[in-house]
Wavefront OBJ file of the C-alpha trace (Angstrom):
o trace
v 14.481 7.069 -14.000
v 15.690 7.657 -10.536
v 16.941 4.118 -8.455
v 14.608 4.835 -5.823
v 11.903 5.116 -8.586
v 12.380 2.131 -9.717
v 12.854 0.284 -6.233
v 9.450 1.725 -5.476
v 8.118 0.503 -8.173
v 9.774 -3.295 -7.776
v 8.258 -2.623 -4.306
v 4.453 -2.133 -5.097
v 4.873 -5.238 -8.048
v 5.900 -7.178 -5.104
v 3.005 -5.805 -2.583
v 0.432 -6.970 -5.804
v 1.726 -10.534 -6.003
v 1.630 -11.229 -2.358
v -1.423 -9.962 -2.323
v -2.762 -11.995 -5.566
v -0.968 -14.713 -3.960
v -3.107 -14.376 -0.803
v -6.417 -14.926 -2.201
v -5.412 -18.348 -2.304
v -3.758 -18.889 0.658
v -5.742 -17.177 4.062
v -3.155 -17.636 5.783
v -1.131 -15.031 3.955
v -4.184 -12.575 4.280
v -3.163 -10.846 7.786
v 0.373 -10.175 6.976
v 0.471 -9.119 3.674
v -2.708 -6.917 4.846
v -0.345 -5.336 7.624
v 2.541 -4.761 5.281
v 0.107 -3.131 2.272
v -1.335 -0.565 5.260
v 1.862 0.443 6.697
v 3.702 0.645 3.397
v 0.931 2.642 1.316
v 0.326 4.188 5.063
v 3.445 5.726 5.016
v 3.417 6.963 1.434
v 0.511 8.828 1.071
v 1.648 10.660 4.233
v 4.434 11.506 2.591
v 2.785 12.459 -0.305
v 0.435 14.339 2.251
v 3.456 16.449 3.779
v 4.540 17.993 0.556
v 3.341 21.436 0.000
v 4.258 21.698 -3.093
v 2.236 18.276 -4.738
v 0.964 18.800 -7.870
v -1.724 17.032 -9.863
v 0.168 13.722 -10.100
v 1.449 13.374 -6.519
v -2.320 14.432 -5.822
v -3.365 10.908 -7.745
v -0.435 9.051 -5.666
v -1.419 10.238 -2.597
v -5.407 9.398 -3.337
v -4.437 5.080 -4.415
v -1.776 5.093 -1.429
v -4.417 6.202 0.970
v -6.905 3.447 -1.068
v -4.435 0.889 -0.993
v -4.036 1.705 2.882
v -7.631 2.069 3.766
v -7.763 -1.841 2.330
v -5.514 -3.228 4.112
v -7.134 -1.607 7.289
v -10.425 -3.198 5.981
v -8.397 -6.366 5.447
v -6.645 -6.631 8.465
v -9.934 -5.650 10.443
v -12.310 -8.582 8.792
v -9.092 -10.850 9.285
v -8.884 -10.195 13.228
v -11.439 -11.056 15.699
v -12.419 -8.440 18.245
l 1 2 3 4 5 6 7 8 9 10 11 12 13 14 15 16 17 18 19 20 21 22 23 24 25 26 27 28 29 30 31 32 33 34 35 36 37 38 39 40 41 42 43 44 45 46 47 48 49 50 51 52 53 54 55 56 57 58 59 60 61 62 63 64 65 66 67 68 69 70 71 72 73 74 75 76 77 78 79 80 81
């Protein structure tokens, strides 16, 4: 496996246990929010700029835009307007 494969990977393990962690402290709900929607952001547009995705890239790019859209969700319950 690739290092940058597994750095991702270390990456996303890390984004799940702030955000576990965050269920039980509110105060950590906002930022790890922000940093789940730009990271997963990011990587399902870069998924999304690949012309040549096939059917598993096609599944990455469908749970980074998921795990995006919730911290969006997150981050807009979390923020007065």
């Amino acid at each position: 496996m690739p290092p940058i494969v597994q750095e991702l990977g270390v990456a996303n393990l890390a984004m799940g246990v702030a955000g576990t962690a965050s269920l039980s402290r509110p105060g950590f709900v906002l930022p790890v929010a922000t940093a789940g929607a730009i990271f997963y952001g990011i990587a399902a547009i870069r998924h999304g700029l690949d012309r040549e995705r096939n059917a598993k890239q096609n599944l990455a790019m469908t749970s980074d835009l998921l795990g995006a859209g919730t911290g969006r969700l997150c981050w807009l319950v979390c923020v007065p307007q």
